[in-house]
N, C-alpha and C positions, 0 to 999 in steps of 0.2 A: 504494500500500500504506500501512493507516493505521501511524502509528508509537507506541509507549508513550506518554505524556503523562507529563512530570515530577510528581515528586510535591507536593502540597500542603505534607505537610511531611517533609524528607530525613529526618529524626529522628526519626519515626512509628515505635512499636516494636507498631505492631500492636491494640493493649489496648482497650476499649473505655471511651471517656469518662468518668470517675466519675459527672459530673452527668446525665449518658443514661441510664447502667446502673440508678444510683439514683431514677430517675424512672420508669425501667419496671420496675422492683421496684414500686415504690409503685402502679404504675395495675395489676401484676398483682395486689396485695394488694388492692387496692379502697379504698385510702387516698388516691388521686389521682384523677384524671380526664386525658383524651386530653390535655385544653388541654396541661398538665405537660409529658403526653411533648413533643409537639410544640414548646414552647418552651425542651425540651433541644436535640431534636435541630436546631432553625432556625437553630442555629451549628455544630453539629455535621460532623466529617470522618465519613463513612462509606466503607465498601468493597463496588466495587460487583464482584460476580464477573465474572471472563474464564474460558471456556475454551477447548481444543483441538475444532476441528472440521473430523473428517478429511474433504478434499473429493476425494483422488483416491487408490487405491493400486496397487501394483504386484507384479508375481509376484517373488520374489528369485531370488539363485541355486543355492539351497537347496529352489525349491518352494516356497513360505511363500509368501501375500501380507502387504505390509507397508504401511507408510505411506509414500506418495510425498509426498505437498501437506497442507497442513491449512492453517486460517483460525483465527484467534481472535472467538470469537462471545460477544456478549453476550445472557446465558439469559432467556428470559419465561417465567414459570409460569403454566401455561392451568389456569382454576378449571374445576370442575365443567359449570358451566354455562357455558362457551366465553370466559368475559371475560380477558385477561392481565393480568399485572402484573409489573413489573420489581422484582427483588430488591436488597435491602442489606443490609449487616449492619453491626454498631455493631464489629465487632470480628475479629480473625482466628479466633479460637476458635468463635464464631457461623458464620465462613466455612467452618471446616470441619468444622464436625458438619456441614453441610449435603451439601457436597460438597469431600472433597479436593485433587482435583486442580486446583480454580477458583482461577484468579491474580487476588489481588485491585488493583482503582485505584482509588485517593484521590479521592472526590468528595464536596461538600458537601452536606447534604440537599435544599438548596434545587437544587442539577446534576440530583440524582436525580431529582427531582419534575419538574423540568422534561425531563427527558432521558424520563420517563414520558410524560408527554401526549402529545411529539413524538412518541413511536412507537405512539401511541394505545392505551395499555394503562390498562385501568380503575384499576391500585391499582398504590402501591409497598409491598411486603411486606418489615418490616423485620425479619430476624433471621425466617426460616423455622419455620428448627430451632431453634427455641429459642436462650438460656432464656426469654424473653418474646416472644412475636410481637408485631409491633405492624403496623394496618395503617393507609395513608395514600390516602382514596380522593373520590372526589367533587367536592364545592366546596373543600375543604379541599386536595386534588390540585392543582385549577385556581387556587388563588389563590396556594398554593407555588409553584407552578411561574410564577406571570404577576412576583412579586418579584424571579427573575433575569433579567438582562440580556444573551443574547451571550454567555454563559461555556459553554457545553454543548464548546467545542472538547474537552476531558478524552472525551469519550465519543463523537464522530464519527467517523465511517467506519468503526464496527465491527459487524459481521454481525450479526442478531439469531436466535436458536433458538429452540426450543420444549420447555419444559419441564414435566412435568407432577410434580403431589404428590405424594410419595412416604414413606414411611419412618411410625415413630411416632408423630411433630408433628403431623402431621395429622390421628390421630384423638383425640389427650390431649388437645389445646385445648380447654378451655369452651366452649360455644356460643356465649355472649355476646360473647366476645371473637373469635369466627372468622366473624362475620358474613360474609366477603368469600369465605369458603370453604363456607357452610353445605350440603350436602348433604341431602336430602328422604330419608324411608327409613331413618336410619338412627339 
Protein backbone atom coordinates (compact mmCIF):
# COMPACT_ATOMS: atom_id res chain seq x y z
CA UNK A 1 0.00 0.00 0.00
CA UNK A 2 1.53 3.37 -1.23
CA UNK A 3 1.87 5.78 1.72
CA UNK A 4 1.47 9.82 1.77
CA UNK A 5 4.83 11.23 0.75
CA UNK A 6 6.07 14.05 3.16
CA UNK A 7 5.62 17.25 2.06
CA UNK A 8 8.02 19.49 0.05
CA UNK A 9 7.49 22.11 2.35
CA UNK A 10 5.64 21.53 6.08
CA UNK A 11 4.91 25.34 5.83
CA UNK A 12 3.01 25.38 2.56
CA UNK A 13 -0.04 27.38 3.25
CA UNK A 14 -1.47 26.36 0.13
CA UNK A 15 -1.22 29.97 -2.16
CA UNK A 16 -0.06 29.95 -5.20
CA UNK A 17 3.48 31.24 -6.08
CA UNK A 18 3.46 35.06 -6.73
CA UNK A 19 6.12 34.70 -9.42
CA UNK A 20 3.60 31.80 -11.27
CA UNK A 21 0.57 33.59 -10.79
CA UNK A 22 2.04 36.76 -12.03
CA UNK A 23 3.55 35.13 -15.06
CA UNK A 24 0.25 33.42 -16.10
CA UNK A 25 -1.53 36.65 -15.65
CA UNK A 26 0.86 38.16 -18.06
CA UNK A 27 0.91 35.08 -21.00
CA UNK A 28 -3.15 35.30 -20.38
CA UNK A 29 -2.81 39.09 -21.06
CA UNK A 30 -0.77 38.40 -24.01
CA UNK A 31 2.04 40.59 -22.55
CA UNK A 32 4.31 37.30 -22.10
CA UNK A 33 4.89 34.38 -23.91
CA UNK A 34 4.81 30.24 -22.76
CA UNK A 35 8.83 30.80 -22.30
CA UNK A 36 7.71 33.11 -18.83
CA UNK A 37 5.38 30.71 -17.76
CA UNK A 38 7.56 27.97 -17.97
CA UNK A 39 10.49 29.44 -16.22
CA UNK A 40 8.13 30.32 -13.21
CA UNK A 41 6.90 27.21 -12.94
CA UNK A 42 10.73 25.17 -13.60
CA UNK A 43 11.11 25.90 -9.64
CA UNK A 44 7.82 25.95 -8.81
CA UNK A 45 5.94 23.50 -6.00
CA UNK A 46 2.71 22.59 -7.43
CA UNK A 47 -0.35 20.30 -6.27
CA UNK A 48 -0.86 17.42 -7.88
CA UNK A 49 -4.70 16.18 -7.16
CA UNK A 50 -5.50 12.74 -5.16
CA UNK A 51 -8.76 11.36 -5.00
CA UNK A 52 -11.10 8.71 -3.35
CA UNK A 53 -11.74 5.63 -5.56
CA UNK A 54 -14.21 3.45 -4.27
CA UNK A 55 -13.13 -0.17 -5.23
CA UNK A 56 -15.54 -2.26 -3.22
CA UNK A 57 -18.83 -1.74 -1.28
CA UNK A 58 -21.15 -3.28 0.91
CA UNK A 59 -24.89 -3.76 1.97
CA UNK A 60 -25.20 -2.06 5.63
CA UNK A 61 -27.26 -2.85 8.30
CA UNK A 62 -29.72 -0.49 7.54
CA UNK A 63 -30.06 -1.70 3.80
CA UNK A 64 -27.94 1.11 2.37
CA UNK A 65 -24.96 0.03 0.21
CA UNK A 66 -21.89 1.93 1.56
CA UNK A 67 -18.38 2.17 1.06
CA UNK A 68 -16.36 -0.95 2.02
CA UNK A 69 -12.47 -0.23 0.37
CA UNK A 70 -11.53 2.62 -1.69
CA UNK A 71 -7.84 3.46 -3.25
CA UNK A 72 -6.57 6.85 -3.68
CA UNK A 73 -6.08 7.58 -7.44
CA UNK A 74 -4.29 9.98 -9.31
CA UNK A 75 -6.90 11.75 -12.08
CA UNK A 76 -5.90 11.93 -16.15
CA UNK A 77 -8.19 14.07 -18.05
CA UNK A 78 -8.94 12.38 -21.55
CA UNK A 79 -9.18 15.29 -24.30
CA UNK A 80 -11.58 15.01 -26.90
CA UNK A 81 -9.61 13.29 -29.17
CA UNK A 82 -8.59 10.35 -26.61
CA UNK A 83 -5.00 11.88 -25.66
CA UNK A 84 -4.43 12.27 -21.43
CA UNK A 85 -3.00 14.46 -19.40
CA UNK A 86 -2.04 14.77 -15.88
CA UNK A 87 -3.26 17.78 -13.95
CA UNK A 88 -1.64 20.43 -11.46
CA UNK A 89 -2.57 23.27 -10.14
CA UNK A 90 -0.29 26.25 -8.81
CA UNK A 91 -2.54 26.46 -5.82
CA UNK A 92 -5.34 25.10 -3.52
CA UNK A 93 -7.93 27.55 -4.72
CA UNK A 94 -7.11 26.32 -8.48
CA UNK A 95 -7.43 22.67 -6.75
CA UNK A 96 -10.67 23.37 -5.90
CA UNK A 97 -12.68 25.14 -8.21
CA UNK A 98 -11.77 22.05 -10.02
CA UNK A 99 -12.66 19.48 -7.82
CA UNK A 100 -13.31 19.56 -4.13
CA UNK A 101 -12.82 16.60 -2.70
CA UNK A 102 -9.18 16.16 -4.42
CA UNK A 103 -6.38 16.00 -1.66
CA UNK A 104 -3.64 17.74 -2.81
CA UNK A 105 0.79 16.42 -2.99
CA UNK A 106 3.60 18.78 -3.20
CA UNK A 107 5.35 18.12 -6.25
CA UNK A 108 7.74 20.10 -8.25
CA UNK A 109 6.99 20.99 -11.88
CA UNK A 110 9.60 19.27 -13.20
CA UNK A 111 7.99 15.50 -10.74
CA UNK A 112 4.88 16.47 -12.73
CA UNK A 113 6.24 16.52 -16.20
CA UNK A 114 8.03 13.68 -15.49
CA UNK A 115 5.58 11.74 -13.53
CA UNK A 116 3.44 12.69 -17.04
CA UNK A 117 5.48 10.99 -19.63
CA UNK A 118 5.81 7.96 -17.37
CA UNK A 119 2.29 7.31 -17.58
CA UNK A 120 2.33 8.22 -21.11
CA UNK A 121 -0.20 11.10 -21.03
CA UNK A 122 0.36 13.67 -23.96
CA UNK A 123 0.13 17.12 -21.70
CA UNK A 124 0.33 18.27 -18.00
CA UNK A 125 -2.77 20.71 -17.68
CA UNK A 126 -1.85 23.28 -15.37
CA UNK A 127 -4.61 24.98 -13.21
CA UNK A 128 -7.92 23.26 -15.24
CA UNK A 129 -10.33 25.42 -13.87
CA UNK A 130 -9.00 28.39 -14.10
CA UNK A 131 -7.84 31.36 -13.53
CA UNK A 132 -5.38 30.68 -16.34
CA UNK A 133 -4.98 27.23 -18.00
CA UNK A 134 -1.70 26.70 -18.95
CA UNK A 135 -0.66 23.61 -20.99
CA UNK A 136 2.63 21.76 -20.83
CA UNK A 137 2.92 19.20 -23.94
CA UNK A 138 5.24 17.98 -26.55
CA UNK A 139 9.16 18.42 -26.74
CA UNK A 140 8.80 20.89 -24.10
CA UNK A 141 6.82 17.75 -21.99
CA UNK A 142 9.94 15.50 -22.98
CA UNK A 143 12.66 17.66 -22.17
CA UNK A 144 10.90 18.67 -18.57
CA UNK A 145 10.44 15.71 -17.67
CA UNK A 146 14.39 14.02 -19.11
CA UNK A 147 15.81 17.35 -16.27
CA UNK A 148 14.64 15.10 -13.31
CA UNK A 149 16.46 12.42 -11.91
CA UNK A 150 14.88 9.45 -9.64
CA UNK A 151 12.73 11.85 -7.77
CA UNK A 152 9.10 10.72 -9.05
CA UNK A 153 9.11 8.48 -5.43
CA UNK A 154 6.37 11.64 -4.24
CA UNK A 155 3.98 10.20 -6.87
CA UNK A 156 4.59 6.13 -7.10
CA UNK A 157 2.33 3.47 -6.43
CA UNK A 158 -0.77 5.55 -6.90
CA UNK A 159 -3.68 4.39 -9.10
CA UNK A 160 -4.24 6.31 -12.13
CA UNK A 161 -8.21 7.38 -13.33
CA UNK A 162 -9.90 8.75 -16.00
CA UNK A 163 -11.11 12.00 -16.13
CA UNK A 164 -12.99 13.66 -18.49
CA UNK A 165 -13.67 17.81 -19.02
CA UNK A 166 -16.04 19.17 -17.55
CA UNK A 167 -17.73 22.39 -16.19
CA UNK A 168 -17.37 26.07 -17.80
CA UNK A 169 -13.34 26.09 -18.31
CA UNK A 170 -13.72 24.36 -20.86
CA UNK A 171 -15.76 26.02 -23.00
CA UNK A 172 -14.47 30.02 -21.98
CA UNK A 173 -10.83 29.34 -22.85
CA UNK A 174 -9.74 31.20 -26.04
CA UNK A 175 -8.96 28.81 -28.68
CA UNK A 176 -5.58 29.95 -28.97
CA UNK A 177 -4.70 29.16 -25.60
CA UNK A 178 -6.69 25.60 -25.45
CA UNK A 179 -4.97 24.05 -28.26
CA UNK A 180 -4.48 20.62 -26.36
CA UNK A 181 -8.37 20.76 -25.87
CA UNK A 182 -9.58 22.02 -29.23
CA UNK A 183 -12.76 20.53 -30.34
CA UNK A 184 -13.92 20.48 -34.38
CA UNK A 185 -17.78 21.66 -34.49
CA UNK A 186 -17.85 24.00 -32.29
Amino acid sequence: MPSIPRPLDPHDDGGAAPGVAAALASYQEGTSDAAAVLNALSGARLLVPVVALLTETEVGEHGLRQEKESEMALPKLVGADGRQAVLAFTGTESLTRWRPDARPIQATALQVCRAAVQEQAAAVVVDVAGPVQFVIEGAVLEALAAVESGTMDRLTGVTVARVRPTGPADRTEPARRRRWFSRKGR
